[in-house]
ZAZA-330502 format. One line per field, with one value per atom (N, C-alpha, C): residue in one letter; x, y, z; residue number from 1. Coordinates in nm, 3 decimals, always signed. Layout:
BEGIN
code = [a ...] $
c1 = [X ...] $
c2 = [Y ...] $
c3 = [Z ...] $
pos = [NUM ...] $
***
This chain:
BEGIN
code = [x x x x x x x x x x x x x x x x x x x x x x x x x x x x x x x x x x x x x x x x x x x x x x x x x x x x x x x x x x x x x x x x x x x x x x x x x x x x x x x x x x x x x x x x x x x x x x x x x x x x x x x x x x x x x x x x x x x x x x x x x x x x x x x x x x x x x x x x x x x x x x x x x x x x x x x x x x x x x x x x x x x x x x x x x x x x x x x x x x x x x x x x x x x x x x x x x x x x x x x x x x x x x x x x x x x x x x x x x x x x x x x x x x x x x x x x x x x x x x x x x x x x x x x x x x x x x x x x x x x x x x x x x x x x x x x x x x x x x x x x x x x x x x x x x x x x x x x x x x x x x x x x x x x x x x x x x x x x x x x x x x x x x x x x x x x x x x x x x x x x x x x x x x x x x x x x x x x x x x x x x x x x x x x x x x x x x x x x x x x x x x x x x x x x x x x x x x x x x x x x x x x x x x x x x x x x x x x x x x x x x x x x x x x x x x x x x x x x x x x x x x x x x x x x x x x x x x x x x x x x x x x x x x x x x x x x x x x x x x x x x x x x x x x x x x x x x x x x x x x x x x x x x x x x x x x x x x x x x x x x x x x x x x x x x x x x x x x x x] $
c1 = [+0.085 +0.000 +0.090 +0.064 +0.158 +0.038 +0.123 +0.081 -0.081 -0.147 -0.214 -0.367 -0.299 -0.395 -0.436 -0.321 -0.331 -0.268 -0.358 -0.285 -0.224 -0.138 -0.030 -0.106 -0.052 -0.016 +0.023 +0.070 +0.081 +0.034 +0.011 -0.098 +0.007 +0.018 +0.160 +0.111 -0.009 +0.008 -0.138 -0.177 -0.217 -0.200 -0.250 -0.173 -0.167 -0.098 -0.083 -0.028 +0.086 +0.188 +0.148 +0.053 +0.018 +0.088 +0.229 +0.343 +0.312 +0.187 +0.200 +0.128 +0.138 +0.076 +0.083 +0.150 +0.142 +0.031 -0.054 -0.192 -0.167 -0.261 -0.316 -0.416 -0.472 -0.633 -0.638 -0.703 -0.731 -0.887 -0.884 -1.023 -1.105 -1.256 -1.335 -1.372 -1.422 -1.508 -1.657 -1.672 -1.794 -1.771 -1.673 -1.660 -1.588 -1.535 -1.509 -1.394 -1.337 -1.186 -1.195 -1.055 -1.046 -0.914 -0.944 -0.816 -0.780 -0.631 -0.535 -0.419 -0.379 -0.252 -0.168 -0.074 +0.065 +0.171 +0.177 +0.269 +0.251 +0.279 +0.236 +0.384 +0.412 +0.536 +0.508 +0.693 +0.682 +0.765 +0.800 +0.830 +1.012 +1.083 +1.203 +1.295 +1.388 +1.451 +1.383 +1.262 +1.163 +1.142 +1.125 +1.036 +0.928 +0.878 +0.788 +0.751 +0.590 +0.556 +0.603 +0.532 +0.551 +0.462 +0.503 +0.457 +0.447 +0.474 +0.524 +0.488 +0.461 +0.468 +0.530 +0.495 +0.563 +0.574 +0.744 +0.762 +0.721 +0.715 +0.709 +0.836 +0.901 +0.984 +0.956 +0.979 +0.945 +0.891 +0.967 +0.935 +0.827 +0.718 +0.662 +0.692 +0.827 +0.905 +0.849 +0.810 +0.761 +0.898 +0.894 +0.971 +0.947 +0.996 +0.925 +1.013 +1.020 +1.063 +0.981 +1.068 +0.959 +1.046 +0.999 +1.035 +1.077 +1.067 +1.147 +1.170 +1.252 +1.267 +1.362 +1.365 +1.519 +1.622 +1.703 +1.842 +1.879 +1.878 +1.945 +1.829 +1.720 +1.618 +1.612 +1.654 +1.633 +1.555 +1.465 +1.408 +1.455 +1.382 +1.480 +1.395 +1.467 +1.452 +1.422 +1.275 +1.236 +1.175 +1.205 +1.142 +1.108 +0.971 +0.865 +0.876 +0.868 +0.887 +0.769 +0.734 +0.568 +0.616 +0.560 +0.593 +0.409 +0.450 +0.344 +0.261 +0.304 +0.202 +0.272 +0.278 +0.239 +0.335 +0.386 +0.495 +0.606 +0.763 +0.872 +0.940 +0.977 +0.978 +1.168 +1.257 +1.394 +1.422 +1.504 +1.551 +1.666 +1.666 +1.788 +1.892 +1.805 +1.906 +1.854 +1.931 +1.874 +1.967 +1.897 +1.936 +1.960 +2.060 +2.138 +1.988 +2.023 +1.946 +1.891 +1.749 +1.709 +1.695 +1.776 +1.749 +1.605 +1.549 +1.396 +1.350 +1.378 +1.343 +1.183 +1.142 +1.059 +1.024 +1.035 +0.948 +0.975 +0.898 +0.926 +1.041 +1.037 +1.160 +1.113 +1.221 +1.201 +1.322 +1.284 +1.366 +1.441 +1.551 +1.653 +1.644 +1.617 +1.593 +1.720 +1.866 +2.026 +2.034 +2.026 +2.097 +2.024 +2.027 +1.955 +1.991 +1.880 +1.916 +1.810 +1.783 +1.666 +1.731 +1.646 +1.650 +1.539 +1.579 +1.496 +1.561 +1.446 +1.529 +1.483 +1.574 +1.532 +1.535 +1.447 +1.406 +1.546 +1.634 +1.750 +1.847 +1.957 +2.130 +2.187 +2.276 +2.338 +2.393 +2.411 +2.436 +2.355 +2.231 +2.140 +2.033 +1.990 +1.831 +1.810 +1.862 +1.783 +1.912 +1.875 +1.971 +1.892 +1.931 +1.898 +1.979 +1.906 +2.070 +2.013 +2.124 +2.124 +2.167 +2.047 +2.073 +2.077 +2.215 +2.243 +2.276 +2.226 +2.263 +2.396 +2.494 +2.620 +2.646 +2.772 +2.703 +2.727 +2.781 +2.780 +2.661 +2.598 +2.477 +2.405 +2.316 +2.264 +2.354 +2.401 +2.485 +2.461 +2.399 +2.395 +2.464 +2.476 +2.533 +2.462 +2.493 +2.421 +2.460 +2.392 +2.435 +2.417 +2.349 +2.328 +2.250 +2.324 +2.268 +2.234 +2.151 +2.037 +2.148 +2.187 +2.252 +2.187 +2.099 +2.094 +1.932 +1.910 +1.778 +1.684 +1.696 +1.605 +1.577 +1.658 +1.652 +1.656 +1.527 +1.545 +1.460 +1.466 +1.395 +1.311 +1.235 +1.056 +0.991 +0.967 +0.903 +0.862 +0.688 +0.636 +0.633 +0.718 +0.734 +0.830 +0.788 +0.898 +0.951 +1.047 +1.153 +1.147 +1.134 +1.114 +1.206 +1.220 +1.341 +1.264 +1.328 +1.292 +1.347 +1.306 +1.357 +1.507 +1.592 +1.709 +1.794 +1.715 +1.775 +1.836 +1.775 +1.764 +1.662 +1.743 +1.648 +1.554 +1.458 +1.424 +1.343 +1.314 +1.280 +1.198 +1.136 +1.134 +1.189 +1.241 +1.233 +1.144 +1.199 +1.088 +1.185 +1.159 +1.262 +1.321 +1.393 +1.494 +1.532 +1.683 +1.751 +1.821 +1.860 +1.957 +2.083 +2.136 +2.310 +2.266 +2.146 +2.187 +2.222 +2.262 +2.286 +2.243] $
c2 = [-0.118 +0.000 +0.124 +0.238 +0.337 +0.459 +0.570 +0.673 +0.730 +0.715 +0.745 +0.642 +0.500 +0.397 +0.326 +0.362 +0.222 +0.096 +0.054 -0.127 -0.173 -0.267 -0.326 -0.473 -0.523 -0.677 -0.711 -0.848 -0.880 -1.012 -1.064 -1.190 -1.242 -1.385 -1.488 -1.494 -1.456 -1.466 -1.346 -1.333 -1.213 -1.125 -0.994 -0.895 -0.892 -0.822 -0.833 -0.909 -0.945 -1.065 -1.227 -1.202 -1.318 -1.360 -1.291 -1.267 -1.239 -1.190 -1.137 -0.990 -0.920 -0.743 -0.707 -0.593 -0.504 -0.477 -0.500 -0.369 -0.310 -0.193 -0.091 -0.073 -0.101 -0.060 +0.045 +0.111 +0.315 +0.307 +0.340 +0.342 +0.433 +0.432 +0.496 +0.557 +0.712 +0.772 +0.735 +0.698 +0.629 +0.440 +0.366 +0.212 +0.201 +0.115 +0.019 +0.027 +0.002 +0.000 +0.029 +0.109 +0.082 +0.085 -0.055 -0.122 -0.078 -0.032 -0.018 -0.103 -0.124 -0.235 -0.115 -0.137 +0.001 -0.096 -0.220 -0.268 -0.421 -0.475 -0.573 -0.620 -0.763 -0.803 -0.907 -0.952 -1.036 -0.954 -0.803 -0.751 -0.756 -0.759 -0.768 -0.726 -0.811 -0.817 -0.813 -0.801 -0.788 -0.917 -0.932 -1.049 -1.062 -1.211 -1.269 -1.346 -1.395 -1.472 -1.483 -1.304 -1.256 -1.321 -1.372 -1.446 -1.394 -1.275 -1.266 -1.091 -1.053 -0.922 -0.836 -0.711 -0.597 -0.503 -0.466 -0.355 -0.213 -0.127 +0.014 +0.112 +0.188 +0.293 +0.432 +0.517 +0.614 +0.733 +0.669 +0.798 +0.711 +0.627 +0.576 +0.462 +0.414 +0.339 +0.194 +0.080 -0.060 -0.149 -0.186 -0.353 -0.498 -0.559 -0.705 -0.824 -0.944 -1.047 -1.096 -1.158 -1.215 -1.354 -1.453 -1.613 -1.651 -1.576 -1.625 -1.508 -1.536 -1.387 -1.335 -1.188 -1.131 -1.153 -1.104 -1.126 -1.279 -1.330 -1.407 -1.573 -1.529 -1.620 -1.674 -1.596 -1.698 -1.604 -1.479 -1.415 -1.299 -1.178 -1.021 -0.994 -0.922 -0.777 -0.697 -0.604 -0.492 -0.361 -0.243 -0.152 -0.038 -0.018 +0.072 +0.199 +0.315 +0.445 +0.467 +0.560 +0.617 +0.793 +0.788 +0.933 +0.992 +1.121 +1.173 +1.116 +1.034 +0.991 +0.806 +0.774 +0.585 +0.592 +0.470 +0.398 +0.357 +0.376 +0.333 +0.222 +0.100 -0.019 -0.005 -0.047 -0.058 -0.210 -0.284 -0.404 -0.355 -0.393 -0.421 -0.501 -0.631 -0.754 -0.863 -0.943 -1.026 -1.196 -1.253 -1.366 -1.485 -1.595 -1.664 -1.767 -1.837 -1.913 -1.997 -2.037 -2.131 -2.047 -1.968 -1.935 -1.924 -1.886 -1.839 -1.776 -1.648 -1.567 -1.645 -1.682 -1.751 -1.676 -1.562 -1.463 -1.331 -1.323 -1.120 -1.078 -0.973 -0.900 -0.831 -0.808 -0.755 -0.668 -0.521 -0.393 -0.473 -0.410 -0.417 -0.284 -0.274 -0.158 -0.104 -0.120 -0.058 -0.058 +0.068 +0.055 +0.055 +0.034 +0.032 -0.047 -0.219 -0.393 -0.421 -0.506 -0.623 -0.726 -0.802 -0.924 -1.051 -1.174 -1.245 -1.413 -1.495 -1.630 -1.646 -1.786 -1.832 -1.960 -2.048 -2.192 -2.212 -2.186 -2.301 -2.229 -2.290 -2.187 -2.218 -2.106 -2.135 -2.284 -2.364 -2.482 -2.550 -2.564 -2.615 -2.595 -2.609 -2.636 -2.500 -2.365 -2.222 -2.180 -2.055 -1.950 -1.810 -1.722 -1.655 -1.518 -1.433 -1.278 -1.222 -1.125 -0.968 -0.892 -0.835 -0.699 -0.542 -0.518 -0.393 -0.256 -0.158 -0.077 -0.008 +0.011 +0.040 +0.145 +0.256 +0.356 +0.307 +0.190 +0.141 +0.095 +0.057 -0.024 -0.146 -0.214 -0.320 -0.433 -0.493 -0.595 -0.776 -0.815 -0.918 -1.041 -1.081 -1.113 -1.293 -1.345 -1.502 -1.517 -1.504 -1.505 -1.673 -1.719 -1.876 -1.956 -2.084 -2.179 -2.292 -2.346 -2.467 -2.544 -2.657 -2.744 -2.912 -2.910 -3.044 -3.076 -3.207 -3.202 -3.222 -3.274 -3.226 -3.124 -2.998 -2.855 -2.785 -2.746 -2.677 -2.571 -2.475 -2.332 -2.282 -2.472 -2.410 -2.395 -2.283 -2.213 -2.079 -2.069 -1.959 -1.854 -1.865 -1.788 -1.650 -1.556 -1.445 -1.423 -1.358 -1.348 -1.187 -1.187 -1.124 -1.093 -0.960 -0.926 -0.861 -0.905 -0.859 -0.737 -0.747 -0.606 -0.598 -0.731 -0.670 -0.727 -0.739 -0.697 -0.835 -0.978 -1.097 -1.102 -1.164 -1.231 -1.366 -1.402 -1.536 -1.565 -1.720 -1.748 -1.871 -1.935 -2.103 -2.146 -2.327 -2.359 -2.511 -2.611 -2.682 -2.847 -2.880 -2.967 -3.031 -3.088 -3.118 -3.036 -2.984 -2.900 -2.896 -3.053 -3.054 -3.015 -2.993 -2.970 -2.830 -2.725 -2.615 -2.515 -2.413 -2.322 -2.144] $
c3 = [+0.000 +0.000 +0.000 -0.073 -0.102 +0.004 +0.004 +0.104 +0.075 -0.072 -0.101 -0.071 -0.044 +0.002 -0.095 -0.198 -0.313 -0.286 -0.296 -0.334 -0.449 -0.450 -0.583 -0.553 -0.688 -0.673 -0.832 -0.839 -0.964 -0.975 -1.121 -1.141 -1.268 -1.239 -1.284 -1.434 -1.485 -1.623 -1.687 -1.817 -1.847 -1.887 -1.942 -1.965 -2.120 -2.127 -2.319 -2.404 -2.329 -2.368 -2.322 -2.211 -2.105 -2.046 -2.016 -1.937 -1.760 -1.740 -1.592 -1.584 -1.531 -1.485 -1.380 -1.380 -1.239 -1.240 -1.139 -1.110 -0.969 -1.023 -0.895 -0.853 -0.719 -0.700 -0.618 -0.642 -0.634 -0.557 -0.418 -0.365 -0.435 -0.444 -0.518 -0.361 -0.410 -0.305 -0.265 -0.192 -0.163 -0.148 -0.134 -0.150 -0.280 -0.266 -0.359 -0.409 -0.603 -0.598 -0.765 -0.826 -0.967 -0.968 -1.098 -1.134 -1.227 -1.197 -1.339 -1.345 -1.478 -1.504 -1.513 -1.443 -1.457 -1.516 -1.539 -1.636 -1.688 -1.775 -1.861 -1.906 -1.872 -1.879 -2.006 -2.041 -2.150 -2.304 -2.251 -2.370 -2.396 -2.476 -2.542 -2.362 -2.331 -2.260 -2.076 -2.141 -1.922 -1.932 -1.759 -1.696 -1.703 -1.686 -1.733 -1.563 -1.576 -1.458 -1.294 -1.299 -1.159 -1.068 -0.959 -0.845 -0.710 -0.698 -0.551 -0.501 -0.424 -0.336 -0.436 -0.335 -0.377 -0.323 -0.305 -0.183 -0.269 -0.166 -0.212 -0.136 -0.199 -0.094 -0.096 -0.031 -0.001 -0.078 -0.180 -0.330 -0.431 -0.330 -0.423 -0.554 -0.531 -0.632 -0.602 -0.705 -0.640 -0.708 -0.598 -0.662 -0.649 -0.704 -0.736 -0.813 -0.841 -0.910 -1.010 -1.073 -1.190 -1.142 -1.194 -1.216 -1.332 -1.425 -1.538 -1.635 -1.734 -1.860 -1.809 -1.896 -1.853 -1.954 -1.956 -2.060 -2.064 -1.949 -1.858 -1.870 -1.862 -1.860 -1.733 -1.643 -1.525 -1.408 -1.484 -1.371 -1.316 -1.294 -1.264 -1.155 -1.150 -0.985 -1.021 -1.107 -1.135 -1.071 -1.130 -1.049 -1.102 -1.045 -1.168 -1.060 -1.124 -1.091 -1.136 -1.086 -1.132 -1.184 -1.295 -1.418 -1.421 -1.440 -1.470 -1.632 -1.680 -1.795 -1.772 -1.621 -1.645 -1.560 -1.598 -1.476 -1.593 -1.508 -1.609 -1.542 -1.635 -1.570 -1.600 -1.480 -1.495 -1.445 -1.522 -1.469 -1.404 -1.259 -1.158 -1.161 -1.171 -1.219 -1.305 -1.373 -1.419 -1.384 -1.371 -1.261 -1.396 -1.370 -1.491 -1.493 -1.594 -1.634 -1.533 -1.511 -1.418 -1.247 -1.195 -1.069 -1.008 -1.114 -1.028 -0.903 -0.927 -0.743 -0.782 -0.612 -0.576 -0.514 -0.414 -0.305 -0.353 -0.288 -0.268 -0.218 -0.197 -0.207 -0.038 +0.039 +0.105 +0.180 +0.239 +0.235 +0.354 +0.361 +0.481 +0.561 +0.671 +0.714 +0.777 +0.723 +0.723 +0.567 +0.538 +0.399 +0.301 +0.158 +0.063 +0.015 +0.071 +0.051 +0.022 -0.084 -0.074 -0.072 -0.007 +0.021 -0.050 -0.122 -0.164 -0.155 -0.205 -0.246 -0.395 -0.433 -0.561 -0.522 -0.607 -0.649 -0.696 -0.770 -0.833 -0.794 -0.847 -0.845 -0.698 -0.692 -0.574 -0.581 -0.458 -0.490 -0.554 -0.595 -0.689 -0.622 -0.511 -0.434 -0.416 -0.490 -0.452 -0.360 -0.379 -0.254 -0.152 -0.074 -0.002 -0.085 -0.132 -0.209 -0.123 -0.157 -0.134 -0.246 -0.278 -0.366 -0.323 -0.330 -0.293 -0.434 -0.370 -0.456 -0.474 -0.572 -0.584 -0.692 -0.691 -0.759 -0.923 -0.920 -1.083 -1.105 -1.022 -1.028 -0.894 -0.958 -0.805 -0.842 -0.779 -0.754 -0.632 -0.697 -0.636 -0.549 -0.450 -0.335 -0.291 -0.312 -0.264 -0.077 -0.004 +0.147 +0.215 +0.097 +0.168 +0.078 +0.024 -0.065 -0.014 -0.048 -0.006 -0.084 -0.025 -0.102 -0.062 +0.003 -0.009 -0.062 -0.094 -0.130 -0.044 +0.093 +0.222 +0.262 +0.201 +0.278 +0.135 +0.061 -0.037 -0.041 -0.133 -0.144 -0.173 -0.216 -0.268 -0.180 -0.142 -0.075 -0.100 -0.048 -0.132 -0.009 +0.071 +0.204 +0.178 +0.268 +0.238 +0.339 +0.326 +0.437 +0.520 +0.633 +0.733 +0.837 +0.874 +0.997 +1.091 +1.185 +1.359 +1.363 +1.526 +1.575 +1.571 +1.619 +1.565 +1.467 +1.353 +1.278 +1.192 +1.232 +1.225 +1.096 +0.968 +0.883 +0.923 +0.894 +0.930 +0.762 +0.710 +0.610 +0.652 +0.563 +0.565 +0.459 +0.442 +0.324 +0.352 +0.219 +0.201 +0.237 +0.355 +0.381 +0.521 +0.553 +0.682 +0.740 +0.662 +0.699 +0.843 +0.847 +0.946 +0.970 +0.867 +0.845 +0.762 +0.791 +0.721 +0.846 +0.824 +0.918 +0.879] $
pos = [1 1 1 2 2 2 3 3 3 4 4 4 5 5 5 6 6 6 7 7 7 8 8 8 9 9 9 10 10 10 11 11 11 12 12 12 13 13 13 14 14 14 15 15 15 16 16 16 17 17 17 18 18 18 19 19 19 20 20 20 21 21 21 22 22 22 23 23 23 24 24 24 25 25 25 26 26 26 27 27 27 28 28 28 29 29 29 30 30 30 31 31 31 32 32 32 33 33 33 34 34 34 35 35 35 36 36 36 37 37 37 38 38 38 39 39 39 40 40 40 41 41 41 42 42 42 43 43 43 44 44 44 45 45 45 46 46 46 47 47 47 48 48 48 49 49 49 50 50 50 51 51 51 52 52 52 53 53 53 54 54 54 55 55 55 56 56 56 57 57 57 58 58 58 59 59 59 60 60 60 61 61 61 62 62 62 63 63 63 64 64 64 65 65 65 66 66 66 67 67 67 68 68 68 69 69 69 70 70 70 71 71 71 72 72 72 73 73 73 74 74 74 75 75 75 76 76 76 77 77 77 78 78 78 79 79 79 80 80 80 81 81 81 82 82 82 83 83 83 84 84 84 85 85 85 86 86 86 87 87 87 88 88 88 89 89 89 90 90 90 91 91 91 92 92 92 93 93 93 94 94 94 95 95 95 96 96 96 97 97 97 98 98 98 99 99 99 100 100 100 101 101 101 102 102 102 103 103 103 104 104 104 105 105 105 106 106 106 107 107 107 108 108 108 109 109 109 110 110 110 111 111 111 112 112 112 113 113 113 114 114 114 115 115 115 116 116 116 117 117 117 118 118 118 119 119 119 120 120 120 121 121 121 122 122 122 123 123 123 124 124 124 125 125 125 126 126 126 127 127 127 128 128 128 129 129 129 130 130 130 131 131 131 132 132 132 133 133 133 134 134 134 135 135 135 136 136 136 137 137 137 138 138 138 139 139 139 140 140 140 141 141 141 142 142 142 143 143 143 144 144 144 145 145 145 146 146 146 147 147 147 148 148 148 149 149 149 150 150 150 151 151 151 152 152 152 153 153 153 154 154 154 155 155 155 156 156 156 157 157 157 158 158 158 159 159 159 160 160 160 161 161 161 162 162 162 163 163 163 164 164 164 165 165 165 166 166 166 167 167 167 168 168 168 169 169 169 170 170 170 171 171 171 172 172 172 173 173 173 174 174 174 175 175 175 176 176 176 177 177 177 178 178 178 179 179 179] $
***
């Protein structure tokens, strides 16, 4: 929800391409809601088959994952700015083939971090990043890979920090020997 008391979300397929869509729902005066698509994925180098949340920051900026597409084909880190005639969509990152961010993205409250997982990569069963911003650009960081097949990353869970300052996640599995 942004300051104005709009709601986001996005829907895994649809849209123009049938790629996915950002929407917005805009309270009506008197009840109720109107929907606008502020972006439609699937086009020459964007993500495709968004699944997951979406943060907002202060200047109104949203961000989000897709699960697949991208340069890379393996799924990006996008982020739509809102312009006086629409929304402008920037890819952050684009993740290698197969990774699949699987959750949302979520702010680090030190710094200017998101935080997410993916379904593959890393050691193979998915990983935990960090995407930070750098003044060349966002730069991606793997902080912890699922490597075994009892302890893996499908999981449609997002990751959450406490008061101090402690990530916590789930994954899909054992996870006796993870740490």
């Amino acid at each position: 929800m942004d300051s104005s008391g709009n709601l986001y979300g996005t829907t895994f397929v649809g849209g123009t391409n049938n790629a996915g869509i950002v929407f917005q729902l805009s309270p009506k005066a008197g009840g109720g809601w109107t929907e606008t698509v502020i972006h439609n994925f699937g086009n020459s180098g964007d993500g495709s088959l968004p699944t997951t949340n979406l943060v907002v920051d202060a200047s109104g900026n949203l961000y989000g994952t897709t699960g697949s597409g991208g340069t890379k084909s393996g799924g990006t880190v996008f982020q739509l700015i809102p312009r006086s005639k629409g929304w402008t969509e920037t890819i952050l990152y684009n993740f290698p083939t197969d990774f699949q961010p699987i959750t949302g993205l979520m702010w680090r409250r030190v710094g200017l971090n998101l935080y997410g997982v993916t379904k593959n990569g890393g050691e193979r069963f998915g990983n935990v990043f960090r995407l930070w911003h750098h003044p060349t650009g966002w730069v991606e960081r793997n902080l912890h890979s699922f490597d075994h097949v009892n302890c893996n990353s499908q999981t449609g869970g997002d990751l959450v920090e406490d008061q101090n300052l402690t990530i916590y996640g789930a994954s899909n599995g054992g996870c006796a020997n993870e740490t």
